[in-house]
N, C-alpha and C positions, 0 to 999 in steps of 0.2 A: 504494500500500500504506500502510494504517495505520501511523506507529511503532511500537516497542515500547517503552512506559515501564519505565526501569530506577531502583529505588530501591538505592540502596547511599549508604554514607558518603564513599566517597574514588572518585577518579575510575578506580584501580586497579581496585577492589573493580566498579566500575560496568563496566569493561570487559569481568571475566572472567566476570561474571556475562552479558552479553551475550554473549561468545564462546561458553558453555556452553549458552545457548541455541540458538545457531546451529547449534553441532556437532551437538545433539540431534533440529534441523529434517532436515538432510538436505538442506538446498538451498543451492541456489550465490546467488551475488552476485543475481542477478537474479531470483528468487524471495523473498529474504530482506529484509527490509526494516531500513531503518537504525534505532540506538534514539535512545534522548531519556534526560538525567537532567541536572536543576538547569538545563535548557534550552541542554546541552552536546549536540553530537549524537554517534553513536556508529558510526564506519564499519564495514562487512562485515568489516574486516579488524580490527578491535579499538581501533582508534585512540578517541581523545574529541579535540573539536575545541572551541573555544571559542566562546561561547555570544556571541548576536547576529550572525554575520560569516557571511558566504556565501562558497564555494572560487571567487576563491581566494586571498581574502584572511583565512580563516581558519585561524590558525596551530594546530597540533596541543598540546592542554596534556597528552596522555597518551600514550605507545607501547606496545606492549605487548613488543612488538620489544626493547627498550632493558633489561627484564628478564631477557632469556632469556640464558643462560650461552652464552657463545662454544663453538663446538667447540674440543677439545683440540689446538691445532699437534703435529703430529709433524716431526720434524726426522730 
């Protein structure tokens, strides 16, 4: 599968815009293809990885995970 080129500013900005694509695809990991932005790749799951390095020695420069608010503990 071809990438998808993702143009955004920040690797943030790169990621959701890439997950907003996917959600709109309709396909799973294996239909979908990874993106590309500033030559950072962009995994299924929203991650940015950093740019030149093959898994699995390339370390993740974005989460999107790392964003998202905890659920609330109930006690």
């Amino acid at each position: 599968m071809k990438p998808i080129k993702i143009k955004a500013e920040t690797a943030a900005a790169a990621s959701a815009i890439y997950c907003a694509k996917r959600d709109a695809s309709g396909h799973g990991a294996s239909k979908f293809p990874v993106g590309i932005w500033n030559g950072h790749h962009i995994s299924y799951n929203g991650r940015v990885w950093e740019a030149g390095k093959e898994f699995p020695d390339a370390k993740a420069i974005y989460n999107p995970a790392d964003d998202r608010p905890f659920p609330k503990q109930h006690n």
